[in-house]
C-alpha positions in Angstrom: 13.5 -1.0 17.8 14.2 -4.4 16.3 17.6 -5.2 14.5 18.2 -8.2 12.4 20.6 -9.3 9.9 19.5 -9.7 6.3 21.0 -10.8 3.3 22.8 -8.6 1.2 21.3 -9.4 -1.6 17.9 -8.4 0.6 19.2 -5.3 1.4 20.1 -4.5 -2.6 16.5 -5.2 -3.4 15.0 -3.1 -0.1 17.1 -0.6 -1.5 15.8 -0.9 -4.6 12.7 -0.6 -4.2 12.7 2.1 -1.7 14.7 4.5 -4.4 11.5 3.1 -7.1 8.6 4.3 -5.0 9.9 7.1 -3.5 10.3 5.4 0.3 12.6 4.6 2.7 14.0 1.2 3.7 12.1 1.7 6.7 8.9 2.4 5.2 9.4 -0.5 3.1 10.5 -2.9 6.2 7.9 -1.6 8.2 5.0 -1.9 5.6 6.4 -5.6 5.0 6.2 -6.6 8.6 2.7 -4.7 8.7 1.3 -7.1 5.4 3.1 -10.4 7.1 0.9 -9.7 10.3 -2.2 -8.9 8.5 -1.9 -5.1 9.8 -2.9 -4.1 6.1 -3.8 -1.0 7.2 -3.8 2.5 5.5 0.1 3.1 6.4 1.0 0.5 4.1 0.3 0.5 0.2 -1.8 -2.5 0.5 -3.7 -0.5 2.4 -4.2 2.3 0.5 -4.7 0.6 -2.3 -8.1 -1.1 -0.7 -8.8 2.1 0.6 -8.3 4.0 -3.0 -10.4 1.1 -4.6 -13.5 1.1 -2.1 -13.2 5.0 -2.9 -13.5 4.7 -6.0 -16.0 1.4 -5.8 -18.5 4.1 -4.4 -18.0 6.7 -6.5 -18.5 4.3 -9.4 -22.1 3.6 -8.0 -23.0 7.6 -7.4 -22.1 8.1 -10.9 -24.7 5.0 -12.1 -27.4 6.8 -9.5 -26.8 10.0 -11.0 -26.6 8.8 -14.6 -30.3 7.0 -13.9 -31.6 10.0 -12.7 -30.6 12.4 -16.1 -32.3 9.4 -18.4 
């Protein structure tokens, strides 16, 4: 565990944004700290997001294959 003091103003805004999406201040921190390393990863929403889009990226391209194959 790492503790830190923020200003309050910061913590308002963690706040939030935590209530917005659904997530905890943690989650938030946590997925912060992850995109300041480069740890974009699938725990954080950057990271899910790239994952989502390559998803759907490949989907996109089965859908053209299969669409060639009916004409």
């Amino acid at each position: 565990m790492i503790g830190t003091r923020i200003p309050s103003e910061w913590r308002a805004e963690i706040e939030a944004r935590a209530k917005r999406s659904g997530r905890n201040v943690s989650q938030i921190l946590h997925e912060a700290i992850a995109v300041y390393l480069g740890e974009e990863s699938g725990t954080t929403l950057v990271g899910r997001v790239e994952g989502i889009d390559g998803r759907l990226q490949a989907l996109e391209r089965q859908i053209s294959a299969l669409k060639a194959l009916i004409q």
